[in-house]
SEFI-814305 format. One record per residue: residue in three letters; z negated, y, x of N, C-alpha, C in turn. Coordinates in steps of 0.1 Angstrom, whole numbers. Layout:
BEGIN
ATOM   kenu     nup   nnorth   neast    caup   canorth   caeast     cup   cnorth   ceast
ATOM    Ala       Z        Y       X       Z         Y        X       Z        Y       X
...
This chain:
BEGIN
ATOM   kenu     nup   nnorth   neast    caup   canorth   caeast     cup   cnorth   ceast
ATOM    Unk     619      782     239     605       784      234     598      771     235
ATOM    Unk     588      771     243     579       756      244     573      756     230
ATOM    Unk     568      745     229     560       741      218     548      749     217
ATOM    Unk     537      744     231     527       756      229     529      770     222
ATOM    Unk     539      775     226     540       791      226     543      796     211
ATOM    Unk     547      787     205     551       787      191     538      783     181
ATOM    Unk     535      774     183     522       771      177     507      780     179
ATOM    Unk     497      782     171     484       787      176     472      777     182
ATOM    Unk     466      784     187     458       773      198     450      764     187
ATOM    Unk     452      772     173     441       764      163     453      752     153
ATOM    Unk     464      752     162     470       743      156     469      727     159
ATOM    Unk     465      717     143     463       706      152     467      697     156
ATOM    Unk     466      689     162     469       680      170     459      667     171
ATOM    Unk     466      657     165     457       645      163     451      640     179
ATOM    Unk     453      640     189     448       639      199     441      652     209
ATOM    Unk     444      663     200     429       679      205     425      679     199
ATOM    Unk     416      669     193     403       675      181     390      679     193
ATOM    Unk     384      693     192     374       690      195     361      687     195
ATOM    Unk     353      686     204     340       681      196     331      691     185
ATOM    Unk     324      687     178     325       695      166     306      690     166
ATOM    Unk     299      703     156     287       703      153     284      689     144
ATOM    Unk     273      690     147     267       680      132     271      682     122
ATOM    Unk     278      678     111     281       678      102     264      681      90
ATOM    Unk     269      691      80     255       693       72     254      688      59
ATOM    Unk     246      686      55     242       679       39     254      681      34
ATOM    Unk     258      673      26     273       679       18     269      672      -1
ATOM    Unk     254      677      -2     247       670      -15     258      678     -27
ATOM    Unk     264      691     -25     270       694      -35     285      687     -34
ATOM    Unk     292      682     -27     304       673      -27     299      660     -34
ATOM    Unk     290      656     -34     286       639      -40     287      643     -53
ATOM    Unk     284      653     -61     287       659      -76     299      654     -80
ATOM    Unk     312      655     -64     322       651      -72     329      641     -70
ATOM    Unk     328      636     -55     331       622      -50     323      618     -44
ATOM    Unk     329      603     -46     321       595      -39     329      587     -27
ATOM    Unk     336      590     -24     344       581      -12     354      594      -4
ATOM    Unk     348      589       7     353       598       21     364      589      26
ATOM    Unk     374      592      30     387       589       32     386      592      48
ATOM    Unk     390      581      58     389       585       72     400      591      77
ATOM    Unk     400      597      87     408       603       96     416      593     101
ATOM    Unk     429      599     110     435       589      112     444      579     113
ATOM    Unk     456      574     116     467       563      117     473      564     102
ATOM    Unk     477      578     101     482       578       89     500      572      87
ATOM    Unk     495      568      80     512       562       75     519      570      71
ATOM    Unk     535      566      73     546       579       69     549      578      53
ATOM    Unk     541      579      47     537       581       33     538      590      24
ATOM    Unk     539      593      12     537       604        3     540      601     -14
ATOM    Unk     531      610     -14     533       606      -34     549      604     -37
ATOM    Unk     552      596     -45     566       591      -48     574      609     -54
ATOM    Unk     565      610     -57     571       623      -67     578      633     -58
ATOM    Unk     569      634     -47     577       645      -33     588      641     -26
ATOM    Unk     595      629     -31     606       625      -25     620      625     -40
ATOM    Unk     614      619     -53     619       619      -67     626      633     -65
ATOM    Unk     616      645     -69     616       656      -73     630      661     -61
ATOM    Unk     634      662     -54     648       667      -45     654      655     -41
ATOM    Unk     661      653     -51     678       640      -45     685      648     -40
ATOM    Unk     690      641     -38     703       648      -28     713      653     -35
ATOM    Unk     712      650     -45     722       659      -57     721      675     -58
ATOM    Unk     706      673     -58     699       686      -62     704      694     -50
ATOM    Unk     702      691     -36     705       694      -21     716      704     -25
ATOM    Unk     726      690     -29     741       699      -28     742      710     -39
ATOM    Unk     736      709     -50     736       719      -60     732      730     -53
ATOM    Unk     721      729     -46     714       743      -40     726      746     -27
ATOM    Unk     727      737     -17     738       743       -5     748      747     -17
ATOM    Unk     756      747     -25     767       752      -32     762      764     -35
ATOM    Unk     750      769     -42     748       779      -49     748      790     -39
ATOM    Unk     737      788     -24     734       793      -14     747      796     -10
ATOM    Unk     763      793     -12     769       796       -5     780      803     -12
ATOM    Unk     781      801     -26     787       809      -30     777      824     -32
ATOM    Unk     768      825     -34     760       837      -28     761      846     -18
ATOM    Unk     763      837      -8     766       840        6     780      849       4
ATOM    Unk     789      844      -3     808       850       -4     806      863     -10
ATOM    Unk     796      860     -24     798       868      -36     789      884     -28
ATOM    Unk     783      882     -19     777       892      -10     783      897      -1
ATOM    Unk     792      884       7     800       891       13     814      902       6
ATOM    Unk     814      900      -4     828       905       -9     821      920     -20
ATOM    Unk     810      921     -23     800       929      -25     799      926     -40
ATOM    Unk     803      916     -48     806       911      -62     794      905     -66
ATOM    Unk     782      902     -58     771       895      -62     761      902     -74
ATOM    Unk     759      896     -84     746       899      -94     734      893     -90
ATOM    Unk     722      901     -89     711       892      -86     706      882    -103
ATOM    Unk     698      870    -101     697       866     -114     682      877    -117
ATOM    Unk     684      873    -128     673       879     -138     656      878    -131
ATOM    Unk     652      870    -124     644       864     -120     644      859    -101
ATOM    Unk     653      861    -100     655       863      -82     647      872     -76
ATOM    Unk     638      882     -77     626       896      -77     617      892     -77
ATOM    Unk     612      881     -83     599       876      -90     596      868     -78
ATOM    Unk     584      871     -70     574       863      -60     565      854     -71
ATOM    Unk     567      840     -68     565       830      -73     549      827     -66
ATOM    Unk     545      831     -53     534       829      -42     533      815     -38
ATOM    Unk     543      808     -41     546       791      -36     555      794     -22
ATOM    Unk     550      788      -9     559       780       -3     557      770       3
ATOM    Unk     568      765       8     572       748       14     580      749      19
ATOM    Unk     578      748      35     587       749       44     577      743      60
ATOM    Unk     589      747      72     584       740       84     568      746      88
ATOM    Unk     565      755      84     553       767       89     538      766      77
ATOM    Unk     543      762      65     527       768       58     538      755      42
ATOM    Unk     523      753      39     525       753       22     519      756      18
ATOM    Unk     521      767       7     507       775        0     513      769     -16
ATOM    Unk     504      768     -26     501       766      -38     502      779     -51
ATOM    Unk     505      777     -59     503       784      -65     503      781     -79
ATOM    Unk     499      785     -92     504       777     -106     514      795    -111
ATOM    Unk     519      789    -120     528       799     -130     515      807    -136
ATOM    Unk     519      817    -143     504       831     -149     501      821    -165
ATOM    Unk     494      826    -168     491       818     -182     500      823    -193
ATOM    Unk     508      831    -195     519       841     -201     529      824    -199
ATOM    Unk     529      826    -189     541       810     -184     540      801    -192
ATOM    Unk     527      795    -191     522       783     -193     522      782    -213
ATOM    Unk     517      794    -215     520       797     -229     531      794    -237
ATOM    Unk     544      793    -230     557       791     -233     562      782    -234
ATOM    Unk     556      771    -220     560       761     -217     554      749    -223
ATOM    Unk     540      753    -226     535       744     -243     540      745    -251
ATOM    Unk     545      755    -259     548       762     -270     564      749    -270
ATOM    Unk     568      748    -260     584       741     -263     576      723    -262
ATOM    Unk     571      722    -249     564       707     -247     555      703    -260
ATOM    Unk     547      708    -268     540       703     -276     549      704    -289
ATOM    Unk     555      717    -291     562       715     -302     572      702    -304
ATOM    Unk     580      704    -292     588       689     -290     581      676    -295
ATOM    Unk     570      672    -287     564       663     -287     560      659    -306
ATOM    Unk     553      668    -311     543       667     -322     557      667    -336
ATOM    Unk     565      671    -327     582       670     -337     582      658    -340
ATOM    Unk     588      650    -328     590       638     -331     578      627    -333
ATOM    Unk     566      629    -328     554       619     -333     555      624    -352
ATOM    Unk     560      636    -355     552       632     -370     567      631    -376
ATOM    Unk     580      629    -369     591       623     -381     592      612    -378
ATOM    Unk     587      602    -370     585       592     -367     574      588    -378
ATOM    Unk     565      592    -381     553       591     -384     560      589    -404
ATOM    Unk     560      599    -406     568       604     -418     575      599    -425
ATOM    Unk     590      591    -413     599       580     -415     591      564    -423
ATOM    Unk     581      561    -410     575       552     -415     566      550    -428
ATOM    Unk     562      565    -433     554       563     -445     565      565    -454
ATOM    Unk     574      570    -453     581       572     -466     591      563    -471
ATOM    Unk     595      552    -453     598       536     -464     591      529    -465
ATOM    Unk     577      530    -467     564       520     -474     564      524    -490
ATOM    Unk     565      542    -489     563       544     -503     577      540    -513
ATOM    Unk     586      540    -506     599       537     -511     601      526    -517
ATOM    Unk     592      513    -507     595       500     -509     584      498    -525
ATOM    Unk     570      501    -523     559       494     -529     556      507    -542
ATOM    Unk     564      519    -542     559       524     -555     573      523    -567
ATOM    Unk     569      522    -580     578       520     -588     580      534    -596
ATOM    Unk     585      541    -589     592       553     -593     609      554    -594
ATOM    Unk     613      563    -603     624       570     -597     631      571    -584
ATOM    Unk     636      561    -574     636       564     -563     640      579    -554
ATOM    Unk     656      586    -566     660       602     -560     645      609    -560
ATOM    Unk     641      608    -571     629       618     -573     623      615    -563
ATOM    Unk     617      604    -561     606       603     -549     611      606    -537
ATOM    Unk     627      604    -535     629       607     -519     631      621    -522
ATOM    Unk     633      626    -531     637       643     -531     623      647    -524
ATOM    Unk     613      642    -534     596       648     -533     591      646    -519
ATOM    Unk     596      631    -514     595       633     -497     601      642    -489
ATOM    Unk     614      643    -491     619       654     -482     616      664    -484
ATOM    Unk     611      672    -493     604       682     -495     591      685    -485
ATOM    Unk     583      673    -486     572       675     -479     572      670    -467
ATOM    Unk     587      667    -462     584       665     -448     588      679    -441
ATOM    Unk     596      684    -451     602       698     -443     592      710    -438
ATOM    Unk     583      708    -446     574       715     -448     565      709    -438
ATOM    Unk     555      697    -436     553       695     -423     556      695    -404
ATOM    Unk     574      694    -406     579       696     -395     585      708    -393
ATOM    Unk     583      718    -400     587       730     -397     579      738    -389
ATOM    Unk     565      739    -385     558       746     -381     565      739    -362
ATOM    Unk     565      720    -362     566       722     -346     580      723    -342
ATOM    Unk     592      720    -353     602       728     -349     605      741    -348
ATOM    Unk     599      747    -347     600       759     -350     595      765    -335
ATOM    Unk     583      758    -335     576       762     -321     586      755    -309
ATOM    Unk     588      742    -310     602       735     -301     614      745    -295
ATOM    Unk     620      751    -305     632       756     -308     627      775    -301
ATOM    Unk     612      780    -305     615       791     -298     608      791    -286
ATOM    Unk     601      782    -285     602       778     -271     614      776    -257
ATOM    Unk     623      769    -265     631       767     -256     641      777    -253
ATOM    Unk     646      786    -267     649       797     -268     645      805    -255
ATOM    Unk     632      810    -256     624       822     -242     629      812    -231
ATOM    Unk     626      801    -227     629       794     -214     643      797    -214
ATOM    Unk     653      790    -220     668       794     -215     676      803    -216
ATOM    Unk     667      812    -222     678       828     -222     669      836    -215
ATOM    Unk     655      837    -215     649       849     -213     639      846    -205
ATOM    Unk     642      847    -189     637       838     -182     626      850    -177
ATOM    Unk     627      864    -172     619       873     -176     608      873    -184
ATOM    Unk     609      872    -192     599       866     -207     587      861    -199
ATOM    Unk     595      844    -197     579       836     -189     581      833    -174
ATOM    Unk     586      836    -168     587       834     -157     580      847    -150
ATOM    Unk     563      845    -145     559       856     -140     547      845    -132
ATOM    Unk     545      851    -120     535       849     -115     526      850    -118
ATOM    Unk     511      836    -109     501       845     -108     494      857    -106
ATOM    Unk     482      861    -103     476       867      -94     479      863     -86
ATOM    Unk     481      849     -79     481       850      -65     482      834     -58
ATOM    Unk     486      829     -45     482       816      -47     470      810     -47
ATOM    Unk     470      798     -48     454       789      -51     448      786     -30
ATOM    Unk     458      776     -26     455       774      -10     469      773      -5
ATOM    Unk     462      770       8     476       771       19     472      762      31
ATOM    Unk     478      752      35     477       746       45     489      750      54
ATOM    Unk     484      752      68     492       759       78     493      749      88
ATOM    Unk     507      743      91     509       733      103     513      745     113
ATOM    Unk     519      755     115     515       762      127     505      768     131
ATOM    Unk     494      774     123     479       777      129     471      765     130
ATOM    Unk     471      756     117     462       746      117     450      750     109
ATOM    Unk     455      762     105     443       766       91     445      759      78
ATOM    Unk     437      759      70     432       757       59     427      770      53
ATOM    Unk     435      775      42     430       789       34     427      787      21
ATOM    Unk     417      787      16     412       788       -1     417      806      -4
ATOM    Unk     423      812     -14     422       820      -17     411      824     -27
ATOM    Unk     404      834     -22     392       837      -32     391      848     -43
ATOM    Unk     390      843     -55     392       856      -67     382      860     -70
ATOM    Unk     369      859     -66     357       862      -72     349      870     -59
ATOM    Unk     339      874     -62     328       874      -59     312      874     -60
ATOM    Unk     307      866     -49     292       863      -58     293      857     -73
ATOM    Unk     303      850     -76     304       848      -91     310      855     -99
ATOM    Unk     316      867     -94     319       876     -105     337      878     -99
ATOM    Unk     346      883    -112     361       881     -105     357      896    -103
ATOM    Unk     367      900     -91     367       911      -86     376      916     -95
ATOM    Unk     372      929     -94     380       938     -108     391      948     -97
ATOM    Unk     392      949     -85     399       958      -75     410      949     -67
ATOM    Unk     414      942     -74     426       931      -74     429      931     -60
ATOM    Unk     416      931     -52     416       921      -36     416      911     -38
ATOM    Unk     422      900     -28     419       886      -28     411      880     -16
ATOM    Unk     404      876     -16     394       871       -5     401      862       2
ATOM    Unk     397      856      16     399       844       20     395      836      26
ATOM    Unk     390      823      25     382       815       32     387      804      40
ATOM    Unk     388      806      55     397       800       60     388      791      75
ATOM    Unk     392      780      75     387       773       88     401      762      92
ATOM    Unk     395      758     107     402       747      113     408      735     100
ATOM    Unk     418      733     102     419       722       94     409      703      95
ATOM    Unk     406      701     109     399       693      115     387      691     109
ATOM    Unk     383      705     105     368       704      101     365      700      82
ATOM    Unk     379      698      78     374       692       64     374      676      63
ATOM    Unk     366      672      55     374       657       54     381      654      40
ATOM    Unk     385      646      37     389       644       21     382      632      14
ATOM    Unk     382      636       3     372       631       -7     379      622     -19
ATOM    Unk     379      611     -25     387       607      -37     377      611     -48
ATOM    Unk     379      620     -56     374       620      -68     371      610     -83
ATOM    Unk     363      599     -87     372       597      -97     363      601    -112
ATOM    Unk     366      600    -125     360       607     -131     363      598    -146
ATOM    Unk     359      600    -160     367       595     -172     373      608    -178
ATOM    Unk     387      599    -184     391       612     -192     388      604    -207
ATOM    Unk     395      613    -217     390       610     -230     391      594    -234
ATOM    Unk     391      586    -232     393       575     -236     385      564    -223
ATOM    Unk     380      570    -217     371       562     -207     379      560    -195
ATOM    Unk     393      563    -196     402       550     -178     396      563    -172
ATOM    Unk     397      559    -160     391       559     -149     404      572    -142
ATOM    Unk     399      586    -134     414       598     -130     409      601    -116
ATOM    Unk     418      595    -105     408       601      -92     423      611     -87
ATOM    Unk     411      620     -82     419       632      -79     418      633     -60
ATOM    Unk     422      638     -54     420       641      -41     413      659     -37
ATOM    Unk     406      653     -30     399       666      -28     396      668     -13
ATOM    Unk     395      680      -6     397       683       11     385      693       7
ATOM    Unk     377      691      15     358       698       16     357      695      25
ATOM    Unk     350      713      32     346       718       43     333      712      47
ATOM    Unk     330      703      61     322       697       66     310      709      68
ATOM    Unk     310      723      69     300       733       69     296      740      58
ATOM    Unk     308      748      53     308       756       42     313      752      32
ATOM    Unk     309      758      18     316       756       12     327      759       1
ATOM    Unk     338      752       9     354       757        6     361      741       3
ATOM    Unk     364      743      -6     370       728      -14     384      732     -24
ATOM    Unk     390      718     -17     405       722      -27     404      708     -31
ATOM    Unk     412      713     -47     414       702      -58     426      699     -55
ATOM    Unk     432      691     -55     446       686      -56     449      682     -69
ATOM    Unk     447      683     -82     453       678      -88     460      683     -98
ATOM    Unk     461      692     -91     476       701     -101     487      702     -91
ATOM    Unk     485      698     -81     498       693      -70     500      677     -77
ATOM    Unk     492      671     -75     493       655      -80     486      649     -91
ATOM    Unk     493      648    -106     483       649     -115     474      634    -111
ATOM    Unk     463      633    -114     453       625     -115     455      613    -125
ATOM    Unk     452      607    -117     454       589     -124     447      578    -121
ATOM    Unk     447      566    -129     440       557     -127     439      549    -109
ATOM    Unk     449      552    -102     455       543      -92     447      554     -80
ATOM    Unk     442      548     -67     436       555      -53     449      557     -49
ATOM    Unk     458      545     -51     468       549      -37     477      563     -38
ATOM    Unk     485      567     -48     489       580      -42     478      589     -39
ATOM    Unk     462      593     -43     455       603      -37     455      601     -20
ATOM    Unk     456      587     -21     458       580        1     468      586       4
ATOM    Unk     477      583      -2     491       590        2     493      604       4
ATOM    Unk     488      613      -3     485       625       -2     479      629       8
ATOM    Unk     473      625      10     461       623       25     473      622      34
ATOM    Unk     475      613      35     486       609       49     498      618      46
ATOM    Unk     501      626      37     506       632       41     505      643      44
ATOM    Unk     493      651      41     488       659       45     486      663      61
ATOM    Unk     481      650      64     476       645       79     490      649      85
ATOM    Unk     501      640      84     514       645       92     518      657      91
ATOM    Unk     515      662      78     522       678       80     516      684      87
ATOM    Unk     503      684      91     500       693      100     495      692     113
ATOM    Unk     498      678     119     497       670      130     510      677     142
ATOM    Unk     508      690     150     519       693      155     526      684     168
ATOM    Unk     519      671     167     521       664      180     533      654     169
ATOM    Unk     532      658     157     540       646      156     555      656     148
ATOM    Unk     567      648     144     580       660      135     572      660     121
ATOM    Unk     577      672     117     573       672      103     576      658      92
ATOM    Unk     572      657      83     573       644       72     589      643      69
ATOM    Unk     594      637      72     613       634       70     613      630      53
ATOM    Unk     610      642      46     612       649       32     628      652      30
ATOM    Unk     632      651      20     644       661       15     640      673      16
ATOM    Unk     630      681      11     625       695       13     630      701      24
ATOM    Unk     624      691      35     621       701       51     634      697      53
ATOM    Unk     649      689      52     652       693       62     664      702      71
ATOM    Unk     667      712      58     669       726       64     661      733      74
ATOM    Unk     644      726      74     637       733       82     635      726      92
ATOM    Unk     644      714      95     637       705      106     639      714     121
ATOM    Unk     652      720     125     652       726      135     642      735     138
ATOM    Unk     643      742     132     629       756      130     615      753     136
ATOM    Unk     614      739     137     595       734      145     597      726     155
ATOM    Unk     599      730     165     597       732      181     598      714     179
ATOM    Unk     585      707     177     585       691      177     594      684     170
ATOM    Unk     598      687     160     602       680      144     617      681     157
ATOM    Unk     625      695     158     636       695      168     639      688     177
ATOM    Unk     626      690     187     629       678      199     628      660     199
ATOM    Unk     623      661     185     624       646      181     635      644     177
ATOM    Unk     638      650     169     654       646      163     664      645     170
ATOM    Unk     662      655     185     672       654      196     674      643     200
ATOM    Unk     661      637     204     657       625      211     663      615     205
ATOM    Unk     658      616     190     666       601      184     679      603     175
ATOM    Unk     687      614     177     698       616      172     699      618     156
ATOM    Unk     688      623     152     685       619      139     696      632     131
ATOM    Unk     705      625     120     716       630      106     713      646     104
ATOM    Unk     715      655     110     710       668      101     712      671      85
ATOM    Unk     720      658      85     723       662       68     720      645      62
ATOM    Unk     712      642      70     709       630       67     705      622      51
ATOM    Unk     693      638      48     690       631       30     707      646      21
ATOM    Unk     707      652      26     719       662       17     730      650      17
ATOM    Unk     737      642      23     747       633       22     747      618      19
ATOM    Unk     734      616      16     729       605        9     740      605      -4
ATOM    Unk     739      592      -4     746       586      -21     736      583     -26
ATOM    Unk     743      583     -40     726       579      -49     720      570     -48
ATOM    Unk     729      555     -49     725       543      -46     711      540     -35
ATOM    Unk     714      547     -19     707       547       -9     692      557     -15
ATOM    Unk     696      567     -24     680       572      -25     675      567     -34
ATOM    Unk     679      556     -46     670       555      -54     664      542     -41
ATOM    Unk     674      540     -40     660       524      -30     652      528     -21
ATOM    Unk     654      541     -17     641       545       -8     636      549     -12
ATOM    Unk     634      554     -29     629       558      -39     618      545     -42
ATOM    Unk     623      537     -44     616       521      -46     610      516     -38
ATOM    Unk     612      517     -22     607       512       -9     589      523     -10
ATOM    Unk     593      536     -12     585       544      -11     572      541     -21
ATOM    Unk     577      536     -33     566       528      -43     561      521     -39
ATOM    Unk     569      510     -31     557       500      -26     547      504     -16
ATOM    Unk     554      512      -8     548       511        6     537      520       2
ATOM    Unk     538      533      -8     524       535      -15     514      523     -22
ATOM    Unk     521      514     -29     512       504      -35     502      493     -27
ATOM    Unk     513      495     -12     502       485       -2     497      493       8
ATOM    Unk     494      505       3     486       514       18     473      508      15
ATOM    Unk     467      510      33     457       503       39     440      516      44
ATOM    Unk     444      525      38     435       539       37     422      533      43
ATOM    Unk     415      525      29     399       520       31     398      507      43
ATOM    Unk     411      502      50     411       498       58     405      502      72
ATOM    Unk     408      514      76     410       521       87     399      529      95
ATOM    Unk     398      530     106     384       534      111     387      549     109
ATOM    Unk     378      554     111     376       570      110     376      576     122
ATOM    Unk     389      582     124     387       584      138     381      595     139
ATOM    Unk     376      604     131     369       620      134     357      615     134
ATOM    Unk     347      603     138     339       600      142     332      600     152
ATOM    Unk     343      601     164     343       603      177     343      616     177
ATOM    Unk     345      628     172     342       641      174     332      647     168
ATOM    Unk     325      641     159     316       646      143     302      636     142
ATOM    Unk     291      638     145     281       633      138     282      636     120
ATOM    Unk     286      626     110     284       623       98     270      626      95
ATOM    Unk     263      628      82     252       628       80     249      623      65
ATOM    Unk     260      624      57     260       615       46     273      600      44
């Protein structure tokens, strides 16, 4: 199978862009950024977290599970889990990444243990400290007073233990419970067509009540990206990355893929790696994710042939080796050169803001 024949003609290729209309007013993107990020000499880069999030520990956990699976099917002994049915509308692999968040039923649950946890320990910490002040500087009965404190601490930390504890309860037994999808996913960037899809829930403003989902889909070439930045409660400074359509308008947030922070450089990073995922002239991003899927994409394949590259190269990693490329990958985000770099979709695009 050649490479063309596998790919769609709308898939891109940092050297086939082609010439493209005037770019039009884009006065409603200035609402939300202010800095256009060029095209271009992207670096083999990515948010630290897309490399964190799958060690090679995890690898072999998953090749182990995958394969006693494989036996427990062959011998006809297999139970599906409770939750193995459930379309999640996330993927990540050599072909497409589409997005998706958990249903709010999920998310419901998953506060319910995260805040309880949290508000647990901020108020017995809290509690501790007030009740050896009062211990030290009031002249009472000391049992009595500590009886009288522990009384009223129980009673204030009962409500987030409580919430802690059945939280975690629904998560580890009853995964049914909160583990349900969306409606549907949010986008999808496609390194084999070279699309860009917003999924659309609404119409004209209004959610569609006939549980279609719309879709708004163009070349991927034709968006640029945007740094957002904005205040959150306390005034610092949260830039998010954002990809808006040079005609229409179709805009993706990133920042529930990468939460938003004071720092440009992982939104750069994000960028550049966006850029290589769907650059079919070049191998996919040398992730722990992809690379079960390295064979699978025509280019990512015949590169690896070329330079003999480990098929199990991040699965047989030691730990030692990934936390330092773990570390390597921090800096080399910390010294990316983004606002350095010419814009190369310039040469194909009259700009107009």
């Amino acid at each position: 199978m050649s490479n063309r024949s596998y790919y769609a003609k709308t898939a891109y290729g940092a050297t086939e862009v082609p010439q493209q209309e005037r770019s039009t007013e884009r006065s409603w993107i200035m609402r939300f950024a202010k800095v256009r990020l060029p095209w271009g000499n992207a670096d083999e880069v990515t948010p630290v977290s897309f490399v964190e999030d799958y060690s090679p520990r995890d690898l072999r956990n998953q090749e182990q599970l995958k394969r006693e699976r494989e036996e427990q099917i062959a011998k006809g002994i297999y139970t599906p889990s409770p939750f193995e049915h459930i379309d999640l509308q996330t993927r990540d692999d050599h072909e497409c990444f589409r997005y998706a968040l958990l249903s709010k039923a999920s998310h419901f649950w998953i506060h319910l243990y995260s805040i309880g946890r949290f508000v647990f320990w901020l108020l017995l910490f809290v509690l501790f400290i007030t009740s050896c002040m009062i211990l030290i500087n009031v002249d009472e009965d000391p049992q009595e007073l500590a009886t009288n404190l522990l009384k009223i601490s129980s009673v204030v930390l009962v409500f987030p233990l409580a919430s802690w504890a059945i939280g975690k309860l629904v998560i580890d037994k009853f995964p049914n419970l909160w583990i349900k999808p969306s409606r549907g996913p949010i986008w999808e960037i496609n390194r084999r067509t070279g699309l860009v899809t917003v999924f659309d829930y609404k119409n004209n403003g209004e959610y569609k009540k006939n549980g279609t989902i719309g879709e708004l889909t163009a070349p991927f070439y034709e968006f640029d990206a945007y740094i957002a930045t904005s205040p959150d409660s306390q005034g610092m400074p949260l830039n998010v990355l954002y990809l808006a359509h040079r005609y229409r308008n179709i805009m993706i947030n990133f920042g529930a893929l990468l939460c938003p922070g004071p720092d440009f450089q992982p939104p750069c990073a994000l960028w550049d790696f966006i850029q290589n995922y769907m650059n079919v002239s070049r191998p996919l991003p040398d992730l722990p994710q992809y690379e079960e899927y390295r064979h699978l994409d025509p280019t990512t394949a015949e590169y690896d042939r070329l330079t003999g590259r480990n098929p199990r190269y991040w699965i047989d990693m030691d730990d030692a080796t990934f936390k330092q490329i773990v570390n390597d990958m921090h800096q080399r985000v910390e010294d990316i050169d983004t606002f350095e770099r010419p814009n190369l979709m310039a040469g194909y695009v009259t700009y107009v803001d």
